[in-house]
VEXDRENGU-33850 format. One line per field, with one value per residue (C-alpha): residue number from 1; residue in three letters; x, y, z. Coordinates in Angstrom, 1 decimal. Layout:
N
seq: (NUM	...);
type: (Ala	...);
x: (X	...);
y: (Y	...);
z: (Z	...);
***
This chain:
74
seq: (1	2	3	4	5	6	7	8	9	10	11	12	13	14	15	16	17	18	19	20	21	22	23	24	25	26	27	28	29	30	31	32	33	34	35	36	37	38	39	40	41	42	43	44	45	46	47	48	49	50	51	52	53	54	55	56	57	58	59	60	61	62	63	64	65	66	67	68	69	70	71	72	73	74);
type: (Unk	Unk	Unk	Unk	Unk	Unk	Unk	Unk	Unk	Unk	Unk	Unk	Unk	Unk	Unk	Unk	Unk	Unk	Unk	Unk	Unk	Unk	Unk	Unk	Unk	Unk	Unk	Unk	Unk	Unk	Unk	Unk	Unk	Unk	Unk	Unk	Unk	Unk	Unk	Unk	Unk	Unk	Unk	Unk	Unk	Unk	Unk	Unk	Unk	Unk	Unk	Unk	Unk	Unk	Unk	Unk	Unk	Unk	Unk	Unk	Unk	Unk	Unk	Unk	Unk	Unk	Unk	Unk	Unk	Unk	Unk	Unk	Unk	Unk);
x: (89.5	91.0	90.2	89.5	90.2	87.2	89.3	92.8	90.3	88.0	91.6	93.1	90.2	89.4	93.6	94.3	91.3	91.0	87.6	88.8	90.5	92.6	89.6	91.6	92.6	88.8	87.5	90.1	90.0	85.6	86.3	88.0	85.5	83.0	84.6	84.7	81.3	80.9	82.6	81.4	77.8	78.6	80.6	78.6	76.8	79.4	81.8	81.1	79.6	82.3	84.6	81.6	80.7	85.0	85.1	82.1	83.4	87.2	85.3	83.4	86.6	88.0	84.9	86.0	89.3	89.0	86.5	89.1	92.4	91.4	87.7	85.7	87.0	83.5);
y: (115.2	111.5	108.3	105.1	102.4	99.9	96.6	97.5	98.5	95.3	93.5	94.9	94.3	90.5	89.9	89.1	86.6	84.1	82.6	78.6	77.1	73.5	71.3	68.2	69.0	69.7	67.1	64.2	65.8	65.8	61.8	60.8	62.6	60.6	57.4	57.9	58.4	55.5	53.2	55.2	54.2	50.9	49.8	52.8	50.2	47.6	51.1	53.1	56.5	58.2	57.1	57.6	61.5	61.7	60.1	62.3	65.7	64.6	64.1	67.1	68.8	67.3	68.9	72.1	72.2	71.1	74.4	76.3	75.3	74.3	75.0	78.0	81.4	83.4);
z: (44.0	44.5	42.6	44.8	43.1	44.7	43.6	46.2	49.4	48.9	48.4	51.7	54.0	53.3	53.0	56.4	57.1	54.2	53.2	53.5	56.0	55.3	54.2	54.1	57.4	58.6	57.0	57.9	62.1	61.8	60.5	63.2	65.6	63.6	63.8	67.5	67.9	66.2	68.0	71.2	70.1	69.7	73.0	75.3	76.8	78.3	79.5	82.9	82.3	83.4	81.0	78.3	79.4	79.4	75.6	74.5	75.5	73.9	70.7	70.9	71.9	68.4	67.2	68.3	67.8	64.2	63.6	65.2	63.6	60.0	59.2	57.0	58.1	58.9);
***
């Protein structure tokens, strides 16, 4: 009969995939997606809709992209 330690096997499965990403990372790419919005908000008026539907999927991109490279790992 074999002992299994509990503590090593939880250890080895969550290893590879780390529960936090690089918050200052996150949080500074989601500000500058905020900021953008922002100032999207604020001029969207006087800019042609193309050029607004073009900033608004960049910053959703950002969005994204942030999640992707630096946010929570689920």
């Amino acid at each position: 009969m074999t002992t299994t330690h509990l503590g090593r096997a939880a250890q080895s499965r969550f290893a590879a995939k780390p529960a936090m990403g690089r918050p200052l990372l996150f949080t500074l790419l989601l500000a500058i997606a905020a900021a953008g919005m922002l100032l999207l908000l604020v001029a969207g008026p006087s800019i042609a809709l193309p050029l607004a539907v073009g900033s608004a999927t960049a910053l959703m991109m950002l969005v994204g992209a942030a999640w992707v490279v630096a946010g929570p790992r689920l």
